[in-house]
Backbone as CSV, one residue per row, in Angstrom:
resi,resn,N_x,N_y,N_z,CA_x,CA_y,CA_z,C_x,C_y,C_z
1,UNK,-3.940,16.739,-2.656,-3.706,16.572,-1.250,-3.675,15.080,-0.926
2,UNK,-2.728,14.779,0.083,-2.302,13.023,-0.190,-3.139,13.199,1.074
3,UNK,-4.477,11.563,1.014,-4.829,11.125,2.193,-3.693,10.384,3.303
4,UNK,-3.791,10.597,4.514,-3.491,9.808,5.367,-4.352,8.654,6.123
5,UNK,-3.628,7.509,6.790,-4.588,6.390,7.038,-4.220,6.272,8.550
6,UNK,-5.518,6.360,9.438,-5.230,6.358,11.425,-5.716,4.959,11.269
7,UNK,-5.292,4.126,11.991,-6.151,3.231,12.760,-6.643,3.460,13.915
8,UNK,-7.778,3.369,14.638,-8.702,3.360,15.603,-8.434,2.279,16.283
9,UNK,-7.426,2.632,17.425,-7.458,0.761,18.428,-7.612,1.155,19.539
10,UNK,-8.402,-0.412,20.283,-8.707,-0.461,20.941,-7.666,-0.958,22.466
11,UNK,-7.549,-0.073,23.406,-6.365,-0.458,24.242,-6.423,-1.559,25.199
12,UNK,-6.299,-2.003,25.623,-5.452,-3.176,26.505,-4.754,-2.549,27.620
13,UNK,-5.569,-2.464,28.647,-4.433,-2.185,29.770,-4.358,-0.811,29.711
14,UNK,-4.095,-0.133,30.647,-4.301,1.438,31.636,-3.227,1.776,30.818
15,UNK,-1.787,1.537,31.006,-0.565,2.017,29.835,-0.649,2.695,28.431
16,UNK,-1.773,1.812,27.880,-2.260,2.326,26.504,-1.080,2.002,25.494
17,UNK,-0.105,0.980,25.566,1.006,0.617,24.894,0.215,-0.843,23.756
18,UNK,-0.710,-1.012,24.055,-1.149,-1.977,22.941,-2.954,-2.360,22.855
19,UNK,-3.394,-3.164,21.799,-4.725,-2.916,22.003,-4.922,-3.838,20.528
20,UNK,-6.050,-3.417,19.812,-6.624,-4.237,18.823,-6.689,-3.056,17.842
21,UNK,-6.522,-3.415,15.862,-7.302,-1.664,15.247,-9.086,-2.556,15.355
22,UNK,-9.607,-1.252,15.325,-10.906,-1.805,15.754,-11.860,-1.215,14.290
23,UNK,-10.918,-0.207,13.125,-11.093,0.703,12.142,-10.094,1.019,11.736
24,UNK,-10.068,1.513,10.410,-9.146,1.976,9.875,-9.711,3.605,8.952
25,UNK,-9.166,4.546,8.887,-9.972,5.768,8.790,-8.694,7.190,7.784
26,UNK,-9.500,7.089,6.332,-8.512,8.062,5.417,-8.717,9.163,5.945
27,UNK,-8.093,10.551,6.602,-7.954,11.622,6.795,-7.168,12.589,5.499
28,UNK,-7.135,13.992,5.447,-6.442,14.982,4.833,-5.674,15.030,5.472
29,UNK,-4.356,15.495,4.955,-3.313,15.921,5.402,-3.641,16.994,6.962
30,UNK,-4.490,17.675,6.613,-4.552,18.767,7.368,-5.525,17.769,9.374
31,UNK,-5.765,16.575,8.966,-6.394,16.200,10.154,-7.660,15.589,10.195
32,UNK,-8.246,15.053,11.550,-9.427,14.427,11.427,-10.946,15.055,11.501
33,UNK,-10.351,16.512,11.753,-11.682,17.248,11.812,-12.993,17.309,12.468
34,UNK,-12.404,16.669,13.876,-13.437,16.284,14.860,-13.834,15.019,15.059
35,UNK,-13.175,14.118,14.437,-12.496,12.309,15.155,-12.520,12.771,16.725
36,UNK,-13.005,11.955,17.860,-12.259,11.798,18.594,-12.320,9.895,19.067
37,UNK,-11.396,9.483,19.826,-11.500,8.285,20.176,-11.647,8.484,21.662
38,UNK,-12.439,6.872,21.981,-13.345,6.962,22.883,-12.258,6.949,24.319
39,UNK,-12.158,6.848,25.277,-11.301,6.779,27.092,-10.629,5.437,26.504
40,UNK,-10.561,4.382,26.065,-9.525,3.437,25.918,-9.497,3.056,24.637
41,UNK,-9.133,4.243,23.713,-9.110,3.770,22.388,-7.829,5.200,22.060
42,UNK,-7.615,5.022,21.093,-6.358,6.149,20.693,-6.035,5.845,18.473
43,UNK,-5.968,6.848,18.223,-5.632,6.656,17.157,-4.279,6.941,16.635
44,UNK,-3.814,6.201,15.736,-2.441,5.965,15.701,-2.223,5.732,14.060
45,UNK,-1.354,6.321,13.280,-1.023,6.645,11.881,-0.672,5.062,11.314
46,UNK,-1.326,4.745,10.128,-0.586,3.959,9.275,-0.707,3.964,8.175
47,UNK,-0.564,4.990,7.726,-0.153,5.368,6.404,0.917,4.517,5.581
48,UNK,1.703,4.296,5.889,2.906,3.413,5.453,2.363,1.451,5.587
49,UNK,1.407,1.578,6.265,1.658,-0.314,6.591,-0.106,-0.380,5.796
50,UNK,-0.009,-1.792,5.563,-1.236,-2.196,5.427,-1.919,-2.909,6.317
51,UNK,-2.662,-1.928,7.735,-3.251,-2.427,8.836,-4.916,-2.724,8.075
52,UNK,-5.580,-3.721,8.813,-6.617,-3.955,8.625,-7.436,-4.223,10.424
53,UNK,-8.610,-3.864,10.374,-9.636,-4.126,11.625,-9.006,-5.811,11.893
54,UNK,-8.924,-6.184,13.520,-8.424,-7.480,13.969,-7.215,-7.514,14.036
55,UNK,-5.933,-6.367,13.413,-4.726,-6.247,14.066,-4.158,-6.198,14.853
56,UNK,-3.054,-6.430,15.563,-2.369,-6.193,16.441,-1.495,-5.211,16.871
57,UNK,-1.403,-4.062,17.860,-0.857,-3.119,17.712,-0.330,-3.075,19.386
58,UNK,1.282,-3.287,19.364,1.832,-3.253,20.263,2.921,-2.121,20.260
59,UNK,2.664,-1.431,21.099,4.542,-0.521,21.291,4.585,0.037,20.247
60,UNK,3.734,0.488,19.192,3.793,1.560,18.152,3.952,0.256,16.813
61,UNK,4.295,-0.601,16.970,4.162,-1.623,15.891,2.920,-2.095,15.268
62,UNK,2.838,-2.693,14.325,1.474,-3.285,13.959,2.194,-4.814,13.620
63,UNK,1.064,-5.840,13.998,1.200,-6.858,13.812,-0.112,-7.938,13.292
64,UNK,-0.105,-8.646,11.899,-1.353,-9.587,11.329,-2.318,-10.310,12.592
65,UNK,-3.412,-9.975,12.130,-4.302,-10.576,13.265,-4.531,-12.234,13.210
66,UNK,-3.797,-12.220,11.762,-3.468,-14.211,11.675,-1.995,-14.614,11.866
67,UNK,-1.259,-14.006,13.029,-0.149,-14.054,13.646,0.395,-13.344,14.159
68,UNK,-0.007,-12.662,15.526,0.394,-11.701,15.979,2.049,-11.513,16.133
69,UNK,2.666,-12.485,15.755,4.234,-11.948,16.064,4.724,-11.661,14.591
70,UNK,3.848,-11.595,13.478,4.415,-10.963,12.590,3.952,-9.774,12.030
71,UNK,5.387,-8.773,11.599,4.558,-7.579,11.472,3.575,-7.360,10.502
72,UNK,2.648,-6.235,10.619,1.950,-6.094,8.983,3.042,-5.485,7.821
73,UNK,2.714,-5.994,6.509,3.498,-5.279,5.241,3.610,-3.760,5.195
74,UNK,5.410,-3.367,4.893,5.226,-2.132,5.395,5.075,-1.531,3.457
75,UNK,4.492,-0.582,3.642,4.142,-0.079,2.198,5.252,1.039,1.996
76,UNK,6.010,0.632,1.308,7.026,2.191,0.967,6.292,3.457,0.099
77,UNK,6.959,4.531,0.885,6.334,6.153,-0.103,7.101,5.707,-1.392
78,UNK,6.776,6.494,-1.997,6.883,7.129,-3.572,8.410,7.147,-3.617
79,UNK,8.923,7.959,-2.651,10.169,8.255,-2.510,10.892,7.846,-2.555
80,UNK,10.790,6.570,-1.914,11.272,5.208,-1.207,11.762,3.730,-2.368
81,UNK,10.323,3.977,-3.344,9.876,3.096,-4.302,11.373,3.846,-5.081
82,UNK,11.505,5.144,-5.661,11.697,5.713,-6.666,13.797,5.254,-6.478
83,UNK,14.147,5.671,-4.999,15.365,5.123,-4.286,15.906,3.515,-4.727
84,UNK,14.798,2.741,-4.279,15.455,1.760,-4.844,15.764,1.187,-5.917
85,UNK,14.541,1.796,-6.529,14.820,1.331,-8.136,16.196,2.561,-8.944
86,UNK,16.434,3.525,-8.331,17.923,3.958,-8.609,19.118,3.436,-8.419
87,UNK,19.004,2.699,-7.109,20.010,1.795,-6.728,20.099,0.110,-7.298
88,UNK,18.757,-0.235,-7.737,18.898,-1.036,-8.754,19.617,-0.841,-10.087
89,UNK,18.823,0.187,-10.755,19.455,0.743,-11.984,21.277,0.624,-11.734
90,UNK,21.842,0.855,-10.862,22.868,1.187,-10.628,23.870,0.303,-10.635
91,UNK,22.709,-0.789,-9.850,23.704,-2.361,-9.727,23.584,-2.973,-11.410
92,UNK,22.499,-2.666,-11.970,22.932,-3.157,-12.965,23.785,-2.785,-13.919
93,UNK,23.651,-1.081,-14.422,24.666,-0.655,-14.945,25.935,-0.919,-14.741
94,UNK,26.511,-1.261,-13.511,28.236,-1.680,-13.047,27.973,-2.596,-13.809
95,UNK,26.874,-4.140,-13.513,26.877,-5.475,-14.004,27.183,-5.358,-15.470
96,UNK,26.536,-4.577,-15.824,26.649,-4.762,-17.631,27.915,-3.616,-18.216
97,UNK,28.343,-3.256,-17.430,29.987,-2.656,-17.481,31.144,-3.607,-17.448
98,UNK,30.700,-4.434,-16.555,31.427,-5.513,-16.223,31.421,-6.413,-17.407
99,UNK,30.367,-6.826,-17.514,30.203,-8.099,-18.663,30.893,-7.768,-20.223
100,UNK,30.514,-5.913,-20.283,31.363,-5.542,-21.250,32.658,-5.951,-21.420
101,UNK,33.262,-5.509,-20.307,34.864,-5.626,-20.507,35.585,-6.912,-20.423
102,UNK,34.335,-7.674,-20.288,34.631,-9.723,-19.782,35.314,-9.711,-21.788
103,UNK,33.650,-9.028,-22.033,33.842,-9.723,-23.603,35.101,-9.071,-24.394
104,UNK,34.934,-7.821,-24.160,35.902,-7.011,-24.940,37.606,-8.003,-24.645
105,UNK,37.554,-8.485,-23.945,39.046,-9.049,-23.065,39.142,-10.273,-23.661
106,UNK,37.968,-10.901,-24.386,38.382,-12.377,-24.557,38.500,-12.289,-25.860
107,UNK,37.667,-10.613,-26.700,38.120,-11.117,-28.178,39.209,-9.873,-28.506
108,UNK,40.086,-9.989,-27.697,41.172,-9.325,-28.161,41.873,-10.304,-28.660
């Protein structure tokens, strides 16, 4: 069962559109199991990024608490990882298709 990762932030303003993570917290797939967050706090998924406590979390974004205008590192799934390195594989195979037929052409 793959954990999931909430951050716990703290809100900013009645809107609830941004705030601080104040925690960061592994759950089961299936939920938090009686988590709740407090009247101006809300928890919000980051499974994918590497948020840490002192972040910045605006408009569903996360942003480094040692520069808030940049985002945090986004962590790719498995899936994601497995995609690009196919599409690598791919660029290279043409490349070394190519280079083949460079050589084959010059020692004719």
């Amino acid at each position: 069962m793959a954990l999931l990762r909430k951050a716990l932030i703290q809100c900013k303003g009645e809107d609830k559109t941004q705030g601080e993570v104040i925690a960061v917290t592994e759950v089961s797939e299936r939920g938090f199991g009686g988590l709740r967050a407090g009247n101006d706090q809300l928890y919000w998924d980051c499974t994918r990024w590497a948020v840490a406590p002192g972040d910045v979390w605006r408009e569903g974004v996360f942003y480094t608490a040692a520069n808030p205008g940049e985002p945090v590192e986004y962590i790719p799934s498995a899936e994601e990882q497995i995609a690009a390195l196919q599409a690598q594989n791919t660029q290279l195979e043409d490349a070394i298709t190519g280079m083949m037929d460079t050589i084959v052409s010059l020692s004719l």
